[in-house]
N, C-alpha and C positions, 0 to 999 in steps of 0.2 A: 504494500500500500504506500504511494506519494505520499508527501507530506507538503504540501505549499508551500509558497514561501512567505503568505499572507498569514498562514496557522504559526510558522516560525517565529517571523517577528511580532504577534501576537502574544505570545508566550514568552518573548523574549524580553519585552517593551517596559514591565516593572521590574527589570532586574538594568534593564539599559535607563534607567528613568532617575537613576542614584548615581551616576557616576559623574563625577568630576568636571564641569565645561568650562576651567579656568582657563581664558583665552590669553592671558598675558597681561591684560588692562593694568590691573594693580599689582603688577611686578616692584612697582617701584614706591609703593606703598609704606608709610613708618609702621603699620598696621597689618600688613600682609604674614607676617607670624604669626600673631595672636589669632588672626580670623582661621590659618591651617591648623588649628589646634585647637579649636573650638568643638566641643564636644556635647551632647545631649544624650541620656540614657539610651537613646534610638546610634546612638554612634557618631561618627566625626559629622559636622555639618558642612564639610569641603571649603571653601573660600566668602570669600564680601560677593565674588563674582558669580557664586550659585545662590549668594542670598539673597532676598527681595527687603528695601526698606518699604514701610509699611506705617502709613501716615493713623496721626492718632485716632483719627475718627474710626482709621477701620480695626482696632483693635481692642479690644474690653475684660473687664473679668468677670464672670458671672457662674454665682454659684460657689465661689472659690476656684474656679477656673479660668483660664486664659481660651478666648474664643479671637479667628482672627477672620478681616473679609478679603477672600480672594475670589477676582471672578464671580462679583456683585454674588457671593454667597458666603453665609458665616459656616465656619468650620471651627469644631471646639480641637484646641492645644491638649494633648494628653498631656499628663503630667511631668510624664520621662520625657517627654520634647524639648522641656523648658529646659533653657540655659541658665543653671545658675549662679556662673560668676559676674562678676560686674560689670558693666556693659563700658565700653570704652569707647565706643560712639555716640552713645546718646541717644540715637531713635531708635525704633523697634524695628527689629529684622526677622524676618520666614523664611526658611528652607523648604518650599513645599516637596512635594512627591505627585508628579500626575499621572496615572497612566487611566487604563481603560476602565477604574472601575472606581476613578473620582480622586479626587485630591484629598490628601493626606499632609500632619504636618511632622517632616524631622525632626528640623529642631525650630526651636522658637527665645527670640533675646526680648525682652521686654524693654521700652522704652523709658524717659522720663520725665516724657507727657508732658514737653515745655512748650 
């Protein structure tokens, strides 16, 4: 039995969905170590350049949770997503996860909602 190549990268697309698209940008960054070592219970968060800043309106906590808006939807923060050392930019950054079966969050740094 064939297997497509459409069924391949189907199956392939959450495990290709995590990896690393630092293109260079912030090579030259005073900040480019701290962000590769940035880590979340869910595992390393890769770069500034796989994370998304994320303006204050679109993020909250509710419940005792961290909820964020991506793609005009709120998506709650698990727990182990959140980053908890101290944030050394200042705004609130997401590492999402997209594949076929909705977004997810990695990791998550909370802001200081200035």
């Amino acid at each position: 039995m064939a297997i497509s190549a459409a069924c391949i990268l189907a199956l392939a697309s959450p495990i290709l969905s995590v990896h690393a698209r630092d293109d260079g940008r912030h090579a030259n960054s005073p900040l480019k170590a701290w962000f590769d070592q940035l880590r979340s219970g869910k595992g390393p968060c890769c770069s500034d350049a796989d994370g998304t800043a994320v303006s204050d309106v679109d993020w909250e906590t509710r419940d005792g949770h961290y909820r964020v808006r991506l793609d005009n939807q709120w998506i709650d923060v698990s727990d182990d997503a959140v980053i908890t050392e101290p944030n050394r930019v200042g705004r609130a950054m997401v590492w999402p996860i997209r594949n076929y079966m909705g977004t997810t969050v990695r990791c998550f740094m909370p802001g200081s909602m200035t």
